[in-house]
C-alpha positions as CSV (number, residue, x, y, z in Angstrom):
1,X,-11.0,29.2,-10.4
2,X,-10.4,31.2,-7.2
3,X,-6.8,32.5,-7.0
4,X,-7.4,32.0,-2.9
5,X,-6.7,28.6,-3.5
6,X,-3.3,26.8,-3.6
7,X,-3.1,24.8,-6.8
8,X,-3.1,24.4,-10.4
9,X,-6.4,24.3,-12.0
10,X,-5.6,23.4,-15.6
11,X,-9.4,22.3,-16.4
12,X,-12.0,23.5,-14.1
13,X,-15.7,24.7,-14.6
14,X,-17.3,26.7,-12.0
15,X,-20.5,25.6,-13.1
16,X,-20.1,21.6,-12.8
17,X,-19.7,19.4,-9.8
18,X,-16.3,18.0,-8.7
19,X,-15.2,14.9,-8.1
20,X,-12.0,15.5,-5.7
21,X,-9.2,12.7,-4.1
22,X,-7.7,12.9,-1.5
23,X,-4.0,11.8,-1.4
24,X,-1.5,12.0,1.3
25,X,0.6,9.5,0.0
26,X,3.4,9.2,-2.5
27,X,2.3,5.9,-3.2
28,X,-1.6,6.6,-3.6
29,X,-0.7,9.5,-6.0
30,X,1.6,6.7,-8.3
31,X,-1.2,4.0,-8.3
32,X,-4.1,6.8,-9.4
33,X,-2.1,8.2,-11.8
34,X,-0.8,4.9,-13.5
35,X,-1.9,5.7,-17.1
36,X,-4.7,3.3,-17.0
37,X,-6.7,4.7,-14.1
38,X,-5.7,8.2,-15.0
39,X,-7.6,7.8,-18.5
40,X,-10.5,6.3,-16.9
41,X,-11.1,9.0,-14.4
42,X,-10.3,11.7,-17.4
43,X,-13.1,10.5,-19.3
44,X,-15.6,11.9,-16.7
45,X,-14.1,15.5,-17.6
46,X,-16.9,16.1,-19.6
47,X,-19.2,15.9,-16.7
48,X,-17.2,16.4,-13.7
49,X,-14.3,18.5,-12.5
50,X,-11.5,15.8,-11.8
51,X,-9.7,17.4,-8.7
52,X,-6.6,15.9,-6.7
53,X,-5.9,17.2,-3.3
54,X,-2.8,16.0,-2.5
55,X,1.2,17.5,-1.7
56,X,2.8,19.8,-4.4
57,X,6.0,17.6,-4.0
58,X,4.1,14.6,-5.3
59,X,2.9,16.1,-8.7
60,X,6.7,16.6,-9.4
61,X,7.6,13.7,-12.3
62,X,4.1,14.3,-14.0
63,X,3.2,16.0,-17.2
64,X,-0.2,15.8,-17.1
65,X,-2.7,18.4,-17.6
66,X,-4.4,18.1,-13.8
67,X,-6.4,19.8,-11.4
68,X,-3.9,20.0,-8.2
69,X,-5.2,21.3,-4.7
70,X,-2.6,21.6,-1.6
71,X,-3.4,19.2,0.6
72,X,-4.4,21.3,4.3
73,X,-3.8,19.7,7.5
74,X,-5.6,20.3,11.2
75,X,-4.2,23.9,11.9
76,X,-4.3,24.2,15.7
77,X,-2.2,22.7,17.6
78,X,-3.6,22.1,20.8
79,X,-7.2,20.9,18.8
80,X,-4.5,18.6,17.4
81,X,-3.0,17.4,20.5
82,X,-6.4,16.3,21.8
83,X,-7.5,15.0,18.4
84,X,-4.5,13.0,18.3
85,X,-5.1,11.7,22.5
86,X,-8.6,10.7,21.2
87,X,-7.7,8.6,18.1
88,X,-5.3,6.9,20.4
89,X,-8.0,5.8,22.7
90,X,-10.3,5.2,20.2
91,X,-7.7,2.9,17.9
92,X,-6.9,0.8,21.6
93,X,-10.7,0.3,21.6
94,X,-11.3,-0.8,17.9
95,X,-8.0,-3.1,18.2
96,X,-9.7,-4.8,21.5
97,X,-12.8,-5.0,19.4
98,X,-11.1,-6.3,16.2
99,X,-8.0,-8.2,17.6
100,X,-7.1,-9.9,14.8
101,X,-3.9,-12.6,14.4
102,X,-1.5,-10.2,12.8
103,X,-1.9,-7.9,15.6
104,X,-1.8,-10.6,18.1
105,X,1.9,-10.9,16.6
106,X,2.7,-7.6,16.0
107,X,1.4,-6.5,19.3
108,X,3.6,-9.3,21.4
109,X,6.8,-8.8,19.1
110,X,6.6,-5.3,17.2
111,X,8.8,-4.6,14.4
112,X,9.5,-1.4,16.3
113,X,8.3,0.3,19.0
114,X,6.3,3.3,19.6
115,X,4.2,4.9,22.1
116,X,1.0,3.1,21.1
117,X,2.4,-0.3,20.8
118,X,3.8,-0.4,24.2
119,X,0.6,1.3,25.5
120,X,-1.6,-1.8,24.0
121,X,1.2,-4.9,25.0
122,X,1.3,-3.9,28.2
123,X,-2.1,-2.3,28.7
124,X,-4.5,-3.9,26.9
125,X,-6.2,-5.5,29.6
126,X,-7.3,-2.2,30.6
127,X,-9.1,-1.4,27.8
128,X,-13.0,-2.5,27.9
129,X,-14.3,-4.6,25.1
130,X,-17.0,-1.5,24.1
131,X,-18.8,-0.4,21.1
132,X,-20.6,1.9,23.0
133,X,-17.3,4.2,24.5
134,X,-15.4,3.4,20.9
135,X,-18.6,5.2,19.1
136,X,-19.0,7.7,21.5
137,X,-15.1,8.7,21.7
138,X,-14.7,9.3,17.7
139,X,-18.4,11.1,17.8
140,X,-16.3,13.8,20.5
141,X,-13.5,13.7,18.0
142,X,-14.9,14.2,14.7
143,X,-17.3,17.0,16.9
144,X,-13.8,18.5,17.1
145,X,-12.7,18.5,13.7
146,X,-15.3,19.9,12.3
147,X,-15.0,23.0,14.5
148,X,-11.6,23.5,13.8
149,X,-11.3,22.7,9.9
150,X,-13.0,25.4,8.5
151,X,-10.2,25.8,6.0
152,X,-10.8,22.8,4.7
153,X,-14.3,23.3,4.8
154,X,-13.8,26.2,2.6
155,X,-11.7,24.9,0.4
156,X,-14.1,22.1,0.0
157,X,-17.0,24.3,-0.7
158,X,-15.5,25.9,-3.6
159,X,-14.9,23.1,-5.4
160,X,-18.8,22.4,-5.3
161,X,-18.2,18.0,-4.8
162,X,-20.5,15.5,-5.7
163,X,-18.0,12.7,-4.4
164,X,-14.6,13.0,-1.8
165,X,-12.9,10.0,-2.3
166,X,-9.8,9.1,0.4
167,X,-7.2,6.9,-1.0
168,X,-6.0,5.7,2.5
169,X,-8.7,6.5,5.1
170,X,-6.3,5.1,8.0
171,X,-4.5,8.7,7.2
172,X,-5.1,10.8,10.1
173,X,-4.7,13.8,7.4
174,X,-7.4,12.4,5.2
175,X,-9.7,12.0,8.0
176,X,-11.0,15.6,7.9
177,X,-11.7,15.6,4.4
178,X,-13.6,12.4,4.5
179,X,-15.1,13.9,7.2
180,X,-16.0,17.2,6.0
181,X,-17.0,15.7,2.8
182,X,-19.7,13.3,3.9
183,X,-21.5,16.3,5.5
184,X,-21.7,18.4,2.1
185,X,-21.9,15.3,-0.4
186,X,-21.2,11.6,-0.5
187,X,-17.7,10.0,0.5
188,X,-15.9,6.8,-0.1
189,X,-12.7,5.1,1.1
190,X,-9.9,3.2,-1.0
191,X,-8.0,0.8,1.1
192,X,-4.3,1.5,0.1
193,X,-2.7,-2.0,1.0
194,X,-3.5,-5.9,1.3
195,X,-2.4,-6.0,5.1
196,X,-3.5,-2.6,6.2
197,X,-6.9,-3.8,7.1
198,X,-5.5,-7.0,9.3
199,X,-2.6,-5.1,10.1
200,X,-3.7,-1.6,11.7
201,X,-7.7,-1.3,9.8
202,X,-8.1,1.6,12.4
203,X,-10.1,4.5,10.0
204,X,-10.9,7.4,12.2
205,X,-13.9,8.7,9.9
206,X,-15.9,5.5,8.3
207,X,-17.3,6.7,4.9
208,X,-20.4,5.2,3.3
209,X,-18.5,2.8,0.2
210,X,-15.3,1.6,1.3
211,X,-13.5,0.0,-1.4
212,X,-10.9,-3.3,-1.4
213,X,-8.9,-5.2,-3.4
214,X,-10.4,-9.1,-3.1
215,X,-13.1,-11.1,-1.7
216,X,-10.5,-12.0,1.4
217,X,-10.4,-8.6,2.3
218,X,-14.1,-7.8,1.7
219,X,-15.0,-10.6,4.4
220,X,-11.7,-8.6,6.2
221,X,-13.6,-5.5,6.4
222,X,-16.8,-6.5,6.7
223,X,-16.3,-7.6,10.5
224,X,-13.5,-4.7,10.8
225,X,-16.4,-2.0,10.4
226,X,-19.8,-4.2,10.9
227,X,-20.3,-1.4,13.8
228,X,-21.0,1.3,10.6
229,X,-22.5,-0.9,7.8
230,X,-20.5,0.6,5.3
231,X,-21.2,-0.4,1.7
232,X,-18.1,-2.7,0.9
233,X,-16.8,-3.1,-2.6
234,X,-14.4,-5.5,-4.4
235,X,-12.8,-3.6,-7.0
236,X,-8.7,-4.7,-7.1
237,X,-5.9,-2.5,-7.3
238,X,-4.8,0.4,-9.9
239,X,-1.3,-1.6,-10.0
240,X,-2.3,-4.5,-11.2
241,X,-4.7,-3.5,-13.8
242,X,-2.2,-5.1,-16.2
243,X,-2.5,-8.4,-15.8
244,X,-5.8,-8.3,-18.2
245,X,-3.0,-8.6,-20.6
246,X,-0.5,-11.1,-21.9
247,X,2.9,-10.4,-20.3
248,X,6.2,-12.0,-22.3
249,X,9.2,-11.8,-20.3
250,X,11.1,-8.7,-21.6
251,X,14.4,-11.1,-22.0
252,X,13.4,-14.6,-22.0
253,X,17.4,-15.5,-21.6
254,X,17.7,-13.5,-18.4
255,X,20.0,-14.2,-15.9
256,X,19.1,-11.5,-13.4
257,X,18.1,-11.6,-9.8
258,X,15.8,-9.4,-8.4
259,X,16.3,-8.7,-5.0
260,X,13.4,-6.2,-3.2
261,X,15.2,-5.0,0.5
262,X,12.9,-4.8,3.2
263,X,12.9,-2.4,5.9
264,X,16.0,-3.2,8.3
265,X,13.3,-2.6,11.3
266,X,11.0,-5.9,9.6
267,X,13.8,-8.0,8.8
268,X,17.7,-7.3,9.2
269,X,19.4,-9.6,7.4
270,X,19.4,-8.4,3.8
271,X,22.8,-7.3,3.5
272,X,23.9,-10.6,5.1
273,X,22.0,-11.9,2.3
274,X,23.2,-9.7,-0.9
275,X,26.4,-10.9,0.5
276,X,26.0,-14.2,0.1
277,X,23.9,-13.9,-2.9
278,X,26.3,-11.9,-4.5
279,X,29.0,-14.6,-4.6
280,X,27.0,-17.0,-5.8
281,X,25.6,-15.0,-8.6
282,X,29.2,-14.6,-9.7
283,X,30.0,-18.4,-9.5
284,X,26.8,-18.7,-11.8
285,X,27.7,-15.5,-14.3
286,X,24.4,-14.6,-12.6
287,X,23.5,-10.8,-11.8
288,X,21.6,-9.1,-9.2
289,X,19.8,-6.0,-9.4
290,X,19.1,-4.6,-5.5
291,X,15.6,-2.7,-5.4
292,X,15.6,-1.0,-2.5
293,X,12.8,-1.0,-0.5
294,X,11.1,2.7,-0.2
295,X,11.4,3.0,3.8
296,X,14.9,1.7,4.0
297,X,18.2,3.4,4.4
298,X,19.6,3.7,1.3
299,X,23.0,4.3,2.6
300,X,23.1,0.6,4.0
301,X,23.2,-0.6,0.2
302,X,26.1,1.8,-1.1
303,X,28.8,-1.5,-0.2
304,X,27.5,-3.4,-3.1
305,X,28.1,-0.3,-5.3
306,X,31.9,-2.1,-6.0
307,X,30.7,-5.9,-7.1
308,X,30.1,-5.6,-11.2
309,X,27.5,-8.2,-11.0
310,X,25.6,-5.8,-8.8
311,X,23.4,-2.9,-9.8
312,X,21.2,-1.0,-7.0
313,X,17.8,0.9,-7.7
314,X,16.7,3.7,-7.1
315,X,19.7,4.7,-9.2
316,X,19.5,8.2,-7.6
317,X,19.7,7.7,-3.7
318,X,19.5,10.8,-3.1
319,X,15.4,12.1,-2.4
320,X,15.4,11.2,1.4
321,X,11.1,11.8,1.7
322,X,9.5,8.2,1.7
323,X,6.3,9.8,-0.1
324,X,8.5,11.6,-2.8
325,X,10.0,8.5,-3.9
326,X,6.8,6.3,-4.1
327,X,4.7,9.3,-6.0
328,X,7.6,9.5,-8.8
329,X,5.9,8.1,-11.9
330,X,8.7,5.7,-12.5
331,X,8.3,3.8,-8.9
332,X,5.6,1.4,-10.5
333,X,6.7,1.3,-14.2
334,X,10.3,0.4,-12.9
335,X,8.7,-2.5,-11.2
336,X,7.1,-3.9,-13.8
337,X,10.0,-3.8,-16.1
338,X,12.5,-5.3,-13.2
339,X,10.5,-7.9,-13.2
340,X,10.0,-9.0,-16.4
341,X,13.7,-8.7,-17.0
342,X,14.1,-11.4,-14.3
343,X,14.1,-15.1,-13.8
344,X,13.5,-14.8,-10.4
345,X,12.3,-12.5,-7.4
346,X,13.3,-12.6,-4.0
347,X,12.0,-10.9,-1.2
348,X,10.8,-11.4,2.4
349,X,7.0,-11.6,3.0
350,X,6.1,-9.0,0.7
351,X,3.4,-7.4,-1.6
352,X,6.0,-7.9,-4.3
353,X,4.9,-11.1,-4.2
354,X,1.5,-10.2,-5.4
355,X,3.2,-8.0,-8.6
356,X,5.7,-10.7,-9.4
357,X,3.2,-13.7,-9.2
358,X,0.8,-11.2,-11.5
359,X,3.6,-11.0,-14.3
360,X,4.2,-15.0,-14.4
361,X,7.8,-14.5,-12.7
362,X,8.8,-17.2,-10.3
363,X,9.0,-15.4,-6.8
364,X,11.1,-16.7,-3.7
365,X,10.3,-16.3,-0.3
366,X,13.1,-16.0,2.5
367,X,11.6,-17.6,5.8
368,X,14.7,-17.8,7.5
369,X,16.9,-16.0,10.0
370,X,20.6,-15.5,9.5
371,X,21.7,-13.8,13.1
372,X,20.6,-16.0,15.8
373,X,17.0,-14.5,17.3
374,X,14.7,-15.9,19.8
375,X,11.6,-18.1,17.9
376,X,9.3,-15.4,18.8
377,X,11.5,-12.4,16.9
378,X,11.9,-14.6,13.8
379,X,10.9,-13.6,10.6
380,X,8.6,-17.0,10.8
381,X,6.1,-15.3,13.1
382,X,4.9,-13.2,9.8
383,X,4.0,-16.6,8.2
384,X,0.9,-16.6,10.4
385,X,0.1,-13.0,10.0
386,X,-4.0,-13.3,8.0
387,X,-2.7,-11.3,4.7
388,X,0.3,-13.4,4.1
389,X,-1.1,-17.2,5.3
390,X,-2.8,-17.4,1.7
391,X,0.4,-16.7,-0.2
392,X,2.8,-18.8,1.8
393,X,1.1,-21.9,0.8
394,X,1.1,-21.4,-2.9
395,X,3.0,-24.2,-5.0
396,X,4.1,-21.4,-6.9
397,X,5.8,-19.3,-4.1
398,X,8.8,-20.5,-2.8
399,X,9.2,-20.5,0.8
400,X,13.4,-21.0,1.5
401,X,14.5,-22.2,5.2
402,X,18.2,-21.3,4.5
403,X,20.5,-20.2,2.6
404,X,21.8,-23.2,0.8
405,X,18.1,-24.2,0.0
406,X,17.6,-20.3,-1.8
407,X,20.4,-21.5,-3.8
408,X,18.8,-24.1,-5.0
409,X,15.3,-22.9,-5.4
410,X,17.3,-20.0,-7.7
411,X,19.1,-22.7,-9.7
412,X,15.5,-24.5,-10.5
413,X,13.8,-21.2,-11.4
414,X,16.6,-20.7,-13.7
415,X,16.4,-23.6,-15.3
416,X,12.3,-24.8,-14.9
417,X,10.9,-21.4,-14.5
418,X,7.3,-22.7,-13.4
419,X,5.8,-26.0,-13.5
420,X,2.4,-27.0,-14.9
421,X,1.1,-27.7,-11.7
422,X,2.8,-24.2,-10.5
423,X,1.6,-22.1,-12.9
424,X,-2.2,-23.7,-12.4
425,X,-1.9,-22.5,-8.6
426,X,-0.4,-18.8,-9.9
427,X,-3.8,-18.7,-12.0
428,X,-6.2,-19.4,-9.1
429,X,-3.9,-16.9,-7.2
430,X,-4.9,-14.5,-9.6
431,X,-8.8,-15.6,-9.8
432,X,-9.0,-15.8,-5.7
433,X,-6.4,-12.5,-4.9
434,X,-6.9,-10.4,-8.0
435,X,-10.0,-11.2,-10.0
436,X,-11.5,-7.8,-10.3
437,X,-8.6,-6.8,-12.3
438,X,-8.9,-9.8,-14.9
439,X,-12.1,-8.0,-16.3
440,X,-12.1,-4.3,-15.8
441,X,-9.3,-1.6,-14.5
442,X,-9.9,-0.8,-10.9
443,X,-10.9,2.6,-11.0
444,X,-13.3,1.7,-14.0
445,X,-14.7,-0.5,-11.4
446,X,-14.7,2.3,-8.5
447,X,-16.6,4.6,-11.4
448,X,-19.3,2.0,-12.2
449,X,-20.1,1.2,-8.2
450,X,-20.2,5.5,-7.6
451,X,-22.5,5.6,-10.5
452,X,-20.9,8.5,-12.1
């Protein structure tokens, strides 16, 4: 392989055809190189090159033998500054044309502000309801890209691709690869999260396959990008591949509480929480272990470091990049052990719903607020957001309204786990939310669709 190149080509053959993904995040990297999809996509090394472009920093924790490519980003800044203007314009257009309920919330009460936000509350009536100027605005853009990219285009070209695959096409730095890519092979898009296509959904570049976790979110996207008739595929996701398999608690006698932060700018009253939680747990020779959620301030949790019933992970709080502490192999493996050495899980409106409902662990939601807040700034407003309306009304989530009542919702898991009736309603979670994992591994799936 070409020393011109920034990388580490461990197994590469000039003469076959690479298929290369694209990862900007810390927490795509984890999820595609979980054991099981690793060894899925490794299989195809006797046919293909298997190439990830991603960050050096995220290859870090892993041992294994893998063809690595620095991850390039738009070089010019003042192509950048327009680029960026454009996809501005052109997300306020694809938000008027897919204004769905979460962003009806999220638009009137953001969790924080930022240039765009404020532009689209206050300004969205501005904005024409228009295929026609959406189209023609990311035509200019990607027009733009491609002129200015030629690095990537190079770096592209050498590894002679079959198939660029983006594992989170929202990624303004994926966007020229996926772009690039469809013009010298085929390209296809992952979509990283459960909300993200409800939530934001805005892809600069829309590939031909775009890929999704569950029939709610294939009916998601196919109105989301009905303007590119994309071919939409169900396929779940890499972190739950497990639950194809009989999970045991780890410690069937467990009396710890997991507790998963979330970010302070979502909801604030955590540590008022742990607090509270804290005592209790020591009334009830009960212990808590704090997982702290990736985006938040770690420093916040450092108080809790003095209670002996309370243990805090990430046990090093030291790695400050977001993406660095999702890619570390251990972010997901963790998880699944925390879990399963838990009666209980408590978080507010959270994926970790979906991991702790797909290891048979009762999971409690906190639908309350502790400091006083206007109705329309309460954590209640997420209950009507279209990723999290299917989960709030499961029998087997459940949904606390104070403090006093997650006391007692703790006290029954700890004593009933889940009910008959509850554990019925978990399955059809599974069937309705996860079902292409009960059968194959994700990227098994993604393999099969791509006919590789």
């Amino acid at each position: 392989m070409s020393s011109k190149l920034e990388g580490d080509f461990q197994r590469f053959d000039k003469e076959k055809q690479s298929i290369c993904f694209v990862i900007a995040s810390g927490l795509s990297f984890r999820n595609i190189m979980l054991q099981s999809s690793l060894n899925n996509l490794l299989k195809l090394q006797n046919k293909y090159n298997i190439v990830f472009i991603t960050d050096k920093k995220h290859i870090k924790t892993y041992k294994n033998r893998i063809n690595f490519l620095q991850i390039k980003k738009i070089p010019n800044s003042s192509i950048l500054f327009l680029s960026k203007s454009l996809n501005f314009l052109s997300r306020a257009l694809f938000d008027k044309l897919n204004h769905t309920s979460t962003k009806k919330i999220l638009f009137k009460t953001p969790f924080h502000g930022n240039l765009y936000t404020k532009f689209f509350s206050n300004y969205n009536f501005l904005v024409p309801k228009s295929t026609f100027l959406y189209k023609s605005l990311r035509r200019i853009n990607d027009y733009l890209v491609l002129c200015f990219t030629h690095n990537i285009k190079k770096q592209l070209l050498k590894l002679n691709p079959i198939h660029v695959i983006s594992s989170d096409p929202i990624s303004k730095i994926e966007y020229p690869y996926l772009l690039i890519g469809n013009k010298i092979c085929n390209s296809s898009a992952i979509i990283k999260s459960f909300d993200n296509i409800t939530s934001n959904g805005y892809i600069p570049y829309i590939p031909k396959n775009i890929f999704v976790w569950n029939k709610q979110m294939y009916k998601e996207a196919k109105v989301a990008y009905s303007i590119y008739k994309p071919n939409i595929f169900s396929i779940g996701s890499p972190q739950y591949d497990h639950i194809k398999f009989p999970f045991e608690k780890i410690n069937s006698d467990s009396k710890q509480i997991l507790f998963c932060s979330t970010k302070a700018t979502i909801y604030k009253d955590d540590i008022k929480n742990l607090f509270f939680l804290q005592k209790f747990a020591e009334k009830n020779n009960f212990t808590i272990l704090i997982r702290v959620h990736q985006g938040d301030d770690f420093k916040r949790f450092l108080q809790f470091k003095k209670f002996d019933n309370v243990e805090i992970y990430p046990y090093d709080l030291q790695i400050n990049d977001i993406n660095e502490r999702c890619s570390n192999i251990m972010h997901q493996e963790s998880l699944v052990e925390q879990i399963r050495n838990s009666f209980v899980v408590i978080s507010t409106c959270s994926t970790i719903m979906f991991d702790t409902l797909a290891l048979k662990v009762p999971t409690i939601n906190i639908g309350f607020d502790v400091t006083e807040v206007e109705e329309k700034w309460s954590v209640k407003r997420q209950f009507n957001f279209n990723h999290l309306k299917p989960l709030i009304k499961l029998k087997c989530v459940d949904n606390v309204t104070s403090q006093e009542e997650l006391q007692e919702k703790i006290l029954k898991r700890f004593k009933y786990g889940l009910s008959e009736k509850e554990e019925q309603s978990r399955l059809k979670f599974l069937r309705d939310f996860l079902g292409p994992n009960l059968k194959y591994g994700s990227v098994e799936k993604l393999i099969m669709h791509l006919d590789l």
